[in-house]
N, CA, C and O atoms as CSV, one atom per row, in Angstrom:
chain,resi,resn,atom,element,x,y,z
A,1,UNK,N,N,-76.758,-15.941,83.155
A,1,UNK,CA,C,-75.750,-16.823,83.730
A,1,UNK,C,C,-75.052,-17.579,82.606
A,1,UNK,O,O,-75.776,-18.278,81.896
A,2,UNK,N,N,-73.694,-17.536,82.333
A,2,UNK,CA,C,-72.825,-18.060,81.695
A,2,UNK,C,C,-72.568,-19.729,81.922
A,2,UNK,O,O,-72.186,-20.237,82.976
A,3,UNK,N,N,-72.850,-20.379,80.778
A,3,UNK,CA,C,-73.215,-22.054,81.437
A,3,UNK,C,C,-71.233,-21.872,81.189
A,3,UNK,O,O,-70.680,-20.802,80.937
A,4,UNK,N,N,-70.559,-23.155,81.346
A,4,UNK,CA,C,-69.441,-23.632,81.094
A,4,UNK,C,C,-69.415,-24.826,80.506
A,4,UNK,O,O,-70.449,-25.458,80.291
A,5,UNK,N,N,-68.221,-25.255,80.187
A,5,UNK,CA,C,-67.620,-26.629,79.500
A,5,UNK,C,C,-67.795,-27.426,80.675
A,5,UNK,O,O,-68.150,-28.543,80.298
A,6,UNK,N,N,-67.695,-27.368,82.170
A,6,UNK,CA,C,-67.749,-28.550,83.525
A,6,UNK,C,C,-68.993,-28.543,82.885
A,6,UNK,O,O,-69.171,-29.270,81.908
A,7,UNK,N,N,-70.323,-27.445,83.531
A,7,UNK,CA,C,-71.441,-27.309,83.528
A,7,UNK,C,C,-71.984,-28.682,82.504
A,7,UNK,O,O,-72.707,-29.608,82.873
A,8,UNK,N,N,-71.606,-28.548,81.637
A,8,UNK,CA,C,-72.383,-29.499,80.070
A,8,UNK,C,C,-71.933,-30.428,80.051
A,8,UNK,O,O,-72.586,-31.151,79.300
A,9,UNK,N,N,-70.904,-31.059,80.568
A,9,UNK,CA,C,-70.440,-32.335,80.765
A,9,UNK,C,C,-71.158,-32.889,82.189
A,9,UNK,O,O,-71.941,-33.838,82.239
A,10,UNK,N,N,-70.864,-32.358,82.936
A,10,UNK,CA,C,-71.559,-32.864,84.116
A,10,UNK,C,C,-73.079,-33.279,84.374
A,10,UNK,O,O,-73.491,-34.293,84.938
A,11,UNK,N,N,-73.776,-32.266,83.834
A,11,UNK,CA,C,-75.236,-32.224,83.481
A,11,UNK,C,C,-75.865,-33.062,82.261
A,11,UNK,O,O,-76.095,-32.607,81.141
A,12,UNK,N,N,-76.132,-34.575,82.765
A,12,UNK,CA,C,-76.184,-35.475,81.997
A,12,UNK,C,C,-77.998,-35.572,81.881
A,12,UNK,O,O,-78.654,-35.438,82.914
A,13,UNK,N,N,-78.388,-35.706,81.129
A,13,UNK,CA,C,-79.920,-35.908,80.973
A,13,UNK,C,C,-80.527,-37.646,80.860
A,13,UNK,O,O,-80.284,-38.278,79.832
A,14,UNK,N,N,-81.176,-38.182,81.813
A,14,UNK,CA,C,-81.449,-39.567,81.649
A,14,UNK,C,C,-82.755,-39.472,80.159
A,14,UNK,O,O,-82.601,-40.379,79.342
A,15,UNK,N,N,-83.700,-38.657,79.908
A,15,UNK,CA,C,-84.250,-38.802,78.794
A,15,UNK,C,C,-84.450,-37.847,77.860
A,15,UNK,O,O,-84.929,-36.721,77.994
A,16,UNK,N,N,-83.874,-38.621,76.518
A,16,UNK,CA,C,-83.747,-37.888,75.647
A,16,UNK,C,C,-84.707,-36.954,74.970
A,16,UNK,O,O,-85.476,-37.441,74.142
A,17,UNK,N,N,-84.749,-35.745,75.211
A,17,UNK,CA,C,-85.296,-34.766,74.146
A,17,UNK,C,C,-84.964,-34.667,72.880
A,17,UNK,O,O,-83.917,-34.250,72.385
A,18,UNK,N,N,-85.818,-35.032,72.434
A,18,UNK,CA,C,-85.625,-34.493,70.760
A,18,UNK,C,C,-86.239,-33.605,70.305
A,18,UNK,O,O,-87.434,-33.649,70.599
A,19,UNK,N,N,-85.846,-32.544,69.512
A,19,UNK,CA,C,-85.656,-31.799,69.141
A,19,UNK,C,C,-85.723,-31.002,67.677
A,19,UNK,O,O,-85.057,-31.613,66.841
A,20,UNK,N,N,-86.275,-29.948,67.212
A,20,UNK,CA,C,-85.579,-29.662,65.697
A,20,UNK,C,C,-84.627,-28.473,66.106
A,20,UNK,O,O,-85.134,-27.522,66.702
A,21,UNK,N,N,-83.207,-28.469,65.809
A,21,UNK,CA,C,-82.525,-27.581,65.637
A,21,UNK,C,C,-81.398,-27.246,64.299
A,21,UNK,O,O,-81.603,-27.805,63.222
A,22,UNK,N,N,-80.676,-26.669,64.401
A,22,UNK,CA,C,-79.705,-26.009,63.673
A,22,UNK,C,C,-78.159,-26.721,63.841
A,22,UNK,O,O,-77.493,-26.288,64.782
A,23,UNK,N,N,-77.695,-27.525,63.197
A,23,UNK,CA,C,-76.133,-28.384,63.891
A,23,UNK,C,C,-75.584,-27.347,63.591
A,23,UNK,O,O,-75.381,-26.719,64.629
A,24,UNK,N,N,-75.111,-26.645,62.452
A,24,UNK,CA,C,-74.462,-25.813,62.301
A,24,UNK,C,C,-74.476,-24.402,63.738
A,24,UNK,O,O,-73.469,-24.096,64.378
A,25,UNK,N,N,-75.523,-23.925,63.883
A,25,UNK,CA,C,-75.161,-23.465,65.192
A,25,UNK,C,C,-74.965,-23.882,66.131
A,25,UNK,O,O,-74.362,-23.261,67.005
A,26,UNK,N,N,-75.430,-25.138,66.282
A,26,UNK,CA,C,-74.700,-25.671,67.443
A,26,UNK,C,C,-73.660,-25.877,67.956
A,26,UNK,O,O,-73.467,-25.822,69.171
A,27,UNK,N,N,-72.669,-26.200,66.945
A,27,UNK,CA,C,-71.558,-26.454,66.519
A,27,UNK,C,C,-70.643,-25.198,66.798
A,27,UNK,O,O,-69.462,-25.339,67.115
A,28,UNK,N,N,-71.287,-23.873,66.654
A,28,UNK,CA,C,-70.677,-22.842,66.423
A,28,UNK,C,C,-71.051,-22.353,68.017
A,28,UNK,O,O,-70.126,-21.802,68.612
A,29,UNK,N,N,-71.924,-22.463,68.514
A,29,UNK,CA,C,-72.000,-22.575,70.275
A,29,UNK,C,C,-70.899,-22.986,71.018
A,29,UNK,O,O,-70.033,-22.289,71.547
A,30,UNK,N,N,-71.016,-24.091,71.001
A,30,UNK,CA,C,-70.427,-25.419,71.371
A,30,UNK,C,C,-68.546,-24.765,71.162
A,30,UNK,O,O,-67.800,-24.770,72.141
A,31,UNK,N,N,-68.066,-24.269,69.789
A,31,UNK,CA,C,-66.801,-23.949,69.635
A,31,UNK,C,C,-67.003,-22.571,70.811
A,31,UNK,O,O,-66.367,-22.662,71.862
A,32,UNK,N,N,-67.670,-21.644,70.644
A,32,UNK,CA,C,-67.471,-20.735,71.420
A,32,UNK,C,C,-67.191,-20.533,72.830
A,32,UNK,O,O,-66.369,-19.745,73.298
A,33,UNK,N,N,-68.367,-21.747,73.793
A,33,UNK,CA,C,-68.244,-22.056,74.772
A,33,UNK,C,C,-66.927,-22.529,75.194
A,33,UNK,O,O,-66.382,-22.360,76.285
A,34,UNK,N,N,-66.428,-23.255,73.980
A,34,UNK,CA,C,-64.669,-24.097,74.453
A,34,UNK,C,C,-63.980,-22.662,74.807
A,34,UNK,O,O,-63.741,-22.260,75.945
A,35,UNK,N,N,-63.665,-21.856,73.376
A,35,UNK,CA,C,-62.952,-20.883,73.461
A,35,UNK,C,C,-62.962,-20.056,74.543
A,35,UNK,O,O,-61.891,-19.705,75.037
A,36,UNK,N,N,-64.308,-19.584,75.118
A,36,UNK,CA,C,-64.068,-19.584,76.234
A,36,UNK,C,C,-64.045,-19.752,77.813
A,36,UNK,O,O,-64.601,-19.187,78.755
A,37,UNK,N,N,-62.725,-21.273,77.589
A,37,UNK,CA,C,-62.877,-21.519,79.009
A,37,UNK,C,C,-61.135,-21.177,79.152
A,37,UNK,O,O,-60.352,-22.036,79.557
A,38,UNK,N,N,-60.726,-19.859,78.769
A,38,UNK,CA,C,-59.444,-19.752,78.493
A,38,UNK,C,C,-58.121,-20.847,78.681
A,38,UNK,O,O,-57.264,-21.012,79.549
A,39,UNK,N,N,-58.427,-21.444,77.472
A,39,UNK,CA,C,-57.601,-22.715,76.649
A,39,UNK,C,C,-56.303,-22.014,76.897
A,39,UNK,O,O,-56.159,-20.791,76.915
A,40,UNK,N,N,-55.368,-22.919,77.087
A,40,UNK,CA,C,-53.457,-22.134,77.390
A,40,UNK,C,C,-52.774,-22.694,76.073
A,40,UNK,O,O,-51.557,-22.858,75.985
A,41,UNK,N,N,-53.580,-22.942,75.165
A,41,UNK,CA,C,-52.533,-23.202,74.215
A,41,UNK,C,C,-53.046,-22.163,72.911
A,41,UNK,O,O,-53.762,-21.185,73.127
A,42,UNK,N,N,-52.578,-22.527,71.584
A,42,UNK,CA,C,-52.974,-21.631,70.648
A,42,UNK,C,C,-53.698,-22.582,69.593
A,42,UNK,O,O,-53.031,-23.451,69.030
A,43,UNK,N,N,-54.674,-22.470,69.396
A,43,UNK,CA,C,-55.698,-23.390,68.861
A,43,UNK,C,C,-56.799,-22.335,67.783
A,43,UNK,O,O,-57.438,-21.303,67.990
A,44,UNK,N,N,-56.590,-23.257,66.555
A,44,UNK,CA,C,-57.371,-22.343,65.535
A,44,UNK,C,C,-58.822,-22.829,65.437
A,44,UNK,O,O,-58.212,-23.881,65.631
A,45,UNK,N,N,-59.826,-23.062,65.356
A,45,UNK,CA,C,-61.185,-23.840,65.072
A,45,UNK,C,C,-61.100,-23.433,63.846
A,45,UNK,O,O,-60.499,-22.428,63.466
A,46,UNK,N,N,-62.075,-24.683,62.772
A,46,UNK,CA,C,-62.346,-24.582,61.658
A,46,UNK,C,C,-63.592,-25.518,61.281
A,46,UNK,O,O,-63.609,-26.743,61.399
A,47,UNK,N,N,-64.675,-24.673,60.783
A,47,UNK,CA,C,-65.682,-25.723,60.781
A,47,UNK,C,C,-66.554,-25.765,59.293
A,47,UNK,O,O,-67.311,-24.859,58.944
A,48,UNK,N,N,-66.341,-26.745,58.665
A,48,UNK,CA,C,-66.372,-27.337,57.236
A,48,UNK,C,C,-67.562,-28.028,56.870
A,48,UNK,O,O,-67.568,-29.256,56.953
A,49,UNK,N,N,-68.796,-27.276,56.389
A,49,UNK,CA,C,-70.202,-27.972,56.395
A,49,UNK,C,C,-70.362,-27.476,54.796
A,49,UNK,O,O,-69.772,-26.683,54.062
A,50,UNK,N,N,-71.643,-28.514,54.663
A,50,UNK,CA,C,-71.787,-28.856,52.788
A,50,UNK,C,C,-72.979,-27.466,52.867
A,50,UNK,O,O,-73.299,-27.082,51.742
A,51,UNK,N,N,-73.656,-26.686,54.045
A,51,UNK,CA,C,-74.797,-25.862,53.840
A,51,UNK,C,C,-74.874,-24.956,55.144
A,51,UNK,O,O,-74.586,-25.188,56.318
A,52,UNK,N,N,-75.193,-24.241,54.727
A,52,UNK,CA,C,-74.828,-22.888,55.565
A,52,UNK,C,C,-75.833,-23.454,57.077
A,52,UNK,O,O,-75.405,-23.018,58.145
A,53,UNK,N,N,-76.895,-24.226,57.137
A,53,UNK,CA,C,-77.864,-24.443,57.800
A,53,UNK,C,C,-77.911,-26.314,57.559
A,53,UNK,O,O,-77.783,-27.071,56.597
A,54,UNK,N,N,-78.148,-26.450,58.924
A,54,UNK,CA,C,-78.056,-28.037,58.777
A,54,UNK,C,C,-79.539,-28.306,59.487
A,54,UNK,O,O,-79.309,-28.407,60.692
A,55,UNK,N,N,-80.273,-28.388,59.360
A,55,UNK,CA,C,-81.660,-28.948,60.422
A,55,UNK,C,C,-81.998,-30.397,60.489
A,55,UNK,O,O,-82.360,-31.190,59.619
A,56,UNK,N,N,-81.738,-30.541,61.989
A,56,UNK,CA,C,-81.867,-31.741,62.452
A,56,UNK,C,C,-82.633,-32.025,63.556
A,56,UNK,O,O,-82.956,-31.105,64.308
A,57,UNK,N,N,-83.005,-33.262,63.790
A,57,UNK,CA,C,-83.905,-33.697,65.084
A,57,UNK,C,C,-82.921,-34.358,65.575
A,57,UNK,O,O,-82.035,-35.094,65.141
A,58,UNK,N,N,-83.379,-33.796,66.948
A,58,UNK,CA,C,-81.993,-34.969,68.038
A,58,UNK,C,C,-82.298,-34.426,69.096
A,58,UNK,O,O,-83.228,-33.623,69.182
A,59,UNK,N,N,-81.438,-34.837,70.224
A,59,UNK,CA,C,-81.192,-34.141,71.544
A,59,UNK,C,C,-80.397,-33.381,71.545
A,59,UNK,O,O,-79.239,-33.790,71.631
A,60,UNK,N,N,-80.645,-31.941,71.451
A,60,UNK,CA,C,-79.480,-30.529,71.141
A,60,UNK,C,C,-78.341,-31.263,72.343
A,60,UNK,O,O,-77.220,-31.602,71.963
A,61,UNK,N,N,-78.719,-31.427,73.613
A,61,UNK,CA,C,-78.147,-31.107,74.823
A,61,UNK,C,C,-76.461,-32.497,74.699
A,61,UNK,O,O,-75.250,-32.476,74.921
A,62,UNK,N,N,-77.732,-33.674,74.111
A,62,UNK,CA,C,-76.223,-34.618,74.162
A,62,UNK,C,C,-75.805,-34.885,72.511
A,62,UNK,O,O,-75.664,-36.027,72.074
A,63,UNK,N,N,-75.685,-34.044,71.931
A,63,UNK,CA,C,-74.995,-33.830,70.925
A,63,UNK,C,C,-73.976,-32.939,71.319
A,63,UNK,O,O,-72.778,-33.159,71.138
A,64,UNK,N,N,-74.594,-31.609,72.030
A,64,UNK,CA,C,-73.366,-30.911,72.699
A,64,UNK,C,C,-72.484,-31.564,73.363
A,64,UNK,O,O,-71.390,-31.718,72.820
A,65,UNK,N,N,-72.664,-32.018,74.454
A,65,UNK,CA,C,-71.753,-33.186,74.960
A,65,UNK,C,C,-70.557,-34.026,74.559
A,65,UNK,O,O,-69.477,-34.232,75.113
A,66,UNK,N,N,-71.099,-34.455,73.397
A,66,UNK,CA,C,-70.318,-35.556,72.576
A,66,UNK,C,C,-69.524,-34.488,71.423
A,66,UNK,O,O,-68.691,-34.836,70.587
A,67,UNK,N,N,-70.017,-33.199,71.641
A,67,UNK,CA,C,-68.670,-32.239,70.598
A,67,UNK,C,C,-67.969,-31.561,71.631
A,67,UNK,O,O,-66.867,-31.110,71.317
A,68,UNK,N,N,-68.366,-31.390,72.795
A,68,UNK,CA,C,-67.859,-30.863,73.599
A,68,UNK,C,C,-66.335,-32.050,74.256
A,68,UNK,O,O,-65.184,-31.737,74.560
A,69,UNK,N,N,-66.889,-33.130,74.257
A,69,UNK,CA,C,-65.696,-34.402,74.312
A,69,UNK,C,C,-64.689,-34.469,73.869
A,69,UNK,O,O,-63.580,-34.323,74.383
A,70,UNK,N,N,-65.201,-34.856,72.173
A,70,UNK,CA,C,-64.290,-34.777,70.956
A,70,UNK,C,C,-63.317,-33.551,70.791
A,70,UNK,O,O,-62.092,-33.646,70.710
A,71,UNK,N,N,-63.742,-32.872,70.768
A,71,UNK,CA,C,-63.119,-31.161,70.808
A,71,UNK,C,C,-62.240,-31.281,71.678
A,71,UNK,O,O,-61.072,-31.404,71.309
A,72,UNK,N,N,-62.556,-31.277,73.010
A,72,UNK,CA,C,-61.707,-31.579,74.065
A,72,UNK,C,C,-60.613,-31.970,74.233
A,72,UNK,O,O,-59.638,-31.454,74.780
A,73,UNK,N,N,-60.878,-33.613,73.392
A,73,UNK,CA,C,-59.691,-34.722,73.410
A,73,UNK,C,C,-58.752,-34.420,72.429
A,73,UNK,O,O,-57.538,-34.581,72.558
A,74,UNK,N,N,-59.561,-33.794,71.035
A,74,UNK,CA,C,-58.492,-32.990,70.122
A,74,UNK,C,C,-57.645,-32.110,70.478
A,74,UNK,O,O,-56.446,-32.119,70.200
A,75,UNK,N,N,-58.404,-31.063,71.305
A,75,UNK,CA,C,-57.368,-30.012,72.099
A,75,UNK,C,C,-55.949,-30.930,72.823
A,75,UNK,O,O,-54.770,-30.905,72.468
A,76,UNK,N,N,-56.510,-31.592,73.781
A,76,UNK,CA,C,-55.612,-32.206,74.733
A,76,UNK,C,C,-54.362,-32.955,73.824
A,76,UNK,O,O,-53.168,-33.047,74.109
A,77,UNK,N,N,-55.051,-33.418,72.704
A,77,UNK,CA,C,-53.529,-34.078,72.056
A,77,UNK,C,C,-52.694,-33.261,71.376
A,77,UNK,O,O,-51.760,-33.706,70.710
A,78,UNK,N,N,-52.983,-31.902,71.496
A,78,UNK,CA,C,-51.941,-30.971,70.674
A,78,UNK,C,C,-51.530,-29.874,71.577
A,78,UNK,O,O,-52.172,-29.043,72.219
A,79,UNK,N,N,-49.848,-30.199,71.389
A,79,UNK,CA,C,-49.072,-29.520,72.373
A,79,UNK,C,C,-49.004,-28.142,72.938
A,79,UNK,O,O,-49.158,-27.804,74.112
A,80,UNK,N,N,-48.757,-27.442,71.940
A,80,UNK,CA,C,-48.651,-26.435,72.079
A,80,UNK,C,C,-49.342,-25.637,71.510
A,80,UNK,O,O,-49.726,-24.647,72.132
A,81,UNK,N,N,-49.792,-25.877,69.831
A,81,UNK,CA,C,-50.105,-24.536,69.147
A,81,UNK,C,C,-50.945,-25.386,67.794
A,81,UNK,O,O,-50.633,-26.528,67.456
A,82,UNK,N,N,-51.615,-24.893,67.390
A,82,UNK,CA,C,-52.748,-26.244,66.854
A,82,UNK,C,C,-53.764,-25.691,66.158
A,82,UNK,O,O,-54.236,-24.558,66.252
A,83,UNK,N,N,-54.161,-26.901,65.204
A,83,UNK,CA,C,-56.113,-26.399,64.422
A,83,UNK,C,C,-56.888,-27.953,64.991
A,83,UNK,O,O,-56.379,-29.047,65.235
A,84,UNK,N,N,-58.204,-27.513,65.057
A,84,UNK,CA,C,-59.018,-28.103,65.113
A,84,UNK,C,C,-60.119,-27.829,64.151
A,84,UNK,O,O,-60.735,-26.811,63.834
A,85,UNK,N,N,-60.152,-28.828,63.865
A,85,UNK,CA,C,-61.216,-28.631,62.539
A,85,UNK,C,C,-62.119,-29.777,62.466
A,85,UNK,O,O,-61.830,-30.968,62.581
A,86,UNK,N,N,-63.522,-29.109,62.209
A,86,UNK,CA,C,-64.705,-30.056,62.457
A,86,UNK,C,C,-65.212,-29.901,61.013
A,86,UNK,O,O,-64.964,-28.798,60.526
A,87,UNK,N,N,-65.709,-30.559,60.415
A,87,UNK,CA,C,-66.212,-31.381,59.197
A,87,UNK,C,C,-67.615,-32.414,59.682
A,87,UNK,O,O,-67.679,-33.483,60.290
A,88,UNK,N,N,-68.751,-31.409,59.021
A,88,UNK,CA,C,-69.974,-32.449,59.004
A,88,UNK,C,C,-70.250,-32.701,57.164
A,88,UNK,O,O,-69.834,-31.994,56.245
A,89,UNK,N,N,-70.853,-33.601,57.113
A,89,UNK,CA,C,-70.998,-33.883,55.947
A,89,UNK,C,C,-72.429,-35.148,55.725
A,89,UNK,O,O,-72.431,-36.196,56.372
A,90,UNK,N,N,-73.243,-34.891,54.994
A,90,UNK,CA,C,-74.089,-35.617,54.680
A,90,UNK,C,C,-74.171,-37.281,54.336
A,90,UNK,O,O,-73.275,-37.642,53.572
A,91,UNK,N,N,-74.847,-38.058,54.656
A,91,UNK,CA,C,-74.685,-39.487,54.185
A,91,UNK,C,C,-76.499,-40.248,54.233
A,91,UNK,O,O,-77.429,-40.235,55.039
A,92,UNK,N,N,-76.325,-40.648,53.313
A,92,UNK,CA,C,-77.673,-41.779,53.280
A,92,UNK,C,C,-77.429,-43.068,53.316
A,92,UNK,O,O,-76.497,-43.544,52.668
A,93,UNK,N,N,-78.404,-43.972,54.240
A,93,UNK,CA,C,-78.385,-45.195,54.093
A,93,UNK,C,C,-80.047,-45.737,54.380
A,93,UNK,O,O,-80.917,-45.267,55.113
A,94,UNK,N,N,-80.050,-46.795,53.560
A,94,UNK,CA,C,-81.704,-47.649,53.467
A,94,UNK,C,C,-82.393,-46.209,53.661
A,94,UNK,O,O,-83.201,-46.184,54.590
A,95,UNK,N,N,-82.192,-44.789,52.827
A,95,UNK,CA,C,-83.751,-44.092,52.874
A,95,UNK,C,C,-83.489,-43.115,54.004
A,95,UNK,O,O,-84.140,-42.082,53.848
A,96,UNK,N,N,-82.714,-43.125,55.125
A,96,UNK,CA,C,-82.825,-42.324,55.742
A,96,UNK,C,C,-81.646,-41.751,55.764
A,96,UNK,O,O,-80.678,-42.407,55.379
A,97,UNK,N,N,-81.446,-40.149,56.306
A,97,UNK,CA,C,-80.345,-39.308,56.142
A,97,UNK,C,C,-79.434,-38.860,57.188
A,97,UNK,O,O,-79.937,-37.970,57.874
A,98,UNK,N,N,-78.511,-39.123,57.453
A,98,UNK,CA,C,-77.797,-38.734,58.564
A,98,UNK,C,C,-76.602,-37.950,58.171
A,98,UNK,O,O,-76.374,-37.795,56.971
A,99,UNK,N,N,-75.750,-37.396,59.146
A,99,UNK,CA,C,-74.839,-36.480,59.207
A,99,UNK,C,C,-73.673,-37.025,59.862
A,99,UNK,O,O,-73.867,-37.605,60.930
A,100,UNK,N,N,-72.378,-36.935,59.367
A,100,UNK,CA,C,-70.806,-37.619,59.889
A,100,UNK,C,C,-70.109,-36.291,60.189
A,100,UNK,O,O,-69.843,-35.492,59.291
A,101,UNK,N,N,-69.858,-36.104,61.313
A,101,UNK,CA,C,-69.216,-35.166,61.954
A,101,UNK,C,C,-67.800,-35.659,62.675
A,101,UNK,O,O,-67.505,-36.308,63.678
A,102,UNK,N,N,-67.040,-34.935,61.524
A,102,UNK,CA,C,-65.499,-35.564,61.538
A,102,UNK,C,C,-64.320,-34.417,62.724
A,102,UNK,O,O,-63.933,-33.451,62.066
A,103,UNK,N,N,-64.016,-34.404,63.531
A,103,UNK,CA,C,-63.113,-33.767,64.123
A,103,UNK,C,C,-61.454,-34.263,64.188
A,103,UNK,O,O,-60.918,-35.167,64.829
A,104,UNK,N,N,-60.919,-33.284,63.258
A,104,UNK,CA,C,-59.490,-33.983,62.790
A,104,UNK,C,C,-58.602,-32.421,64.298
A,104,UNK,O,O,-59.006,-31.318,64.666
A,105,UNK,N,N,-57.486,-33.176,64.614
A,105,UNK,CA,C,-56.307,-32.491,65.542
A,105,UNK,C,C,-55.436,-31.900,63.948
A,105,UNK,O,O,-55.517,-32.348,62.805
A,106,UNK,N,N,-54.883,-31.101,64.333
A,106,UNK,CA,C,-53.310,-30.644,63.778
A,106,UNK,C,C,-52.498,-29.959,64.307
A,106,UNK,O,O,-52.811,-28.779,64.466
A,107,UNK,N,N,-51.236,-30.390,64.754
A,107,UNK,CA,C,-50.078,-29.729,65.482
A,107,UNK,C,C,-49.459,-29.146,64.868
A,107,UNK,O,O,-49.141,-29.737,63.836
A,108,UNK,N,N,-49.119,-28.300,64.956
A,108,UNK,CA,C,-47.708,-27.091,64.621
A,108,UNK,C,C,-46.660,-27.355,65.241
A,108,UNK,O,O,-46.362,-27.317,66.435
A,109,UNK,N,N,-46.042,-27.669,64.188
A,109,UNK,CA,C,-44.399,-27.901,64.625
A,109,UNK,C,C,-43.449,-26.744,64.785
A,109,UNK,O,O,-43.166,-26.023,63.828
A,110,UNK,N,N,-42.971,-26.570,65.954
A,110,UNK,CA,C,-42.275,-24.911,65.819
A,110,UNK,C,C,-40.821,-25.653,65.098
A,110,UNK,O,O,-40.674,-26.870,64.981
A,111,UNK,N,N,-39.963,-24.757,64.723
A,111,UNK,CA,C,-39.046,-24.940,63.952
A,111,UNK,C,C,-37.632,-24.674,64.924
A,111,UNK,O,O,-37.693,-23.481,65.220
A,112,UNK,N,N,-36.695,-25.124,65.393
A,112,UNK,CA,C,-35.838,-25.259,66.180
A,112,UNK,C,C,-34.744,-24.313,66.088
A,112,UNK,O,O,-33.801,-24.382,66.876
């Protein structure tokens, strides 16, 4: 059974599982699932990580969620024809290590 983009938004979990997984595949899930919920515009994905493999503990399910959002809202602000590009990148603070997962829009301007 083919989950969807409603499916994972809707299906909210009150407690968090944590997890060890892979962001980088997740990420690459997560784009696939968008792609296909046949999107009407023309939209490139691009996804920009410091390591081929990212392993992390978290809740796979609402991390999806919250890229599944972002992604979303990026799509929605570009008109017609577009990149989306996701950027994780490493950061430390007081000792412990976390990950900044940047999702930038870009529109294509057709030429008149």
């Amino acid at each position: 059974m083919k989950q969807t983009v409603i499916d994972c938004v809707v299906s909210r979990q009150n407690n968090l599982v944590k997890r060890e997984f892979d962001l980088v595949v997740l990420i690459e899930q997560t784009l696939e699932l968008i792609r296909n919920t046949r999107i009407k515009k023309q939209i490139t994905f691009t996804v920009n990580r410091f390591a081929p493999s990212i392993p992390i503990v978290a809740d796979d399910d609402q991390i999806k969620q919250v890229l599944i959002n972002v992604i979303l809202n990026a799509i929605d602000a570009i008109a017609d024809e577009g990149a989306v590009e996701i950027s994780v990148k490493p950061e430390k603070s007081e000792g412990a290590m976390f990950y900044i997962i940047t999702v930038y829009k870009m529109a294509i301007q057709k030429k008149k």
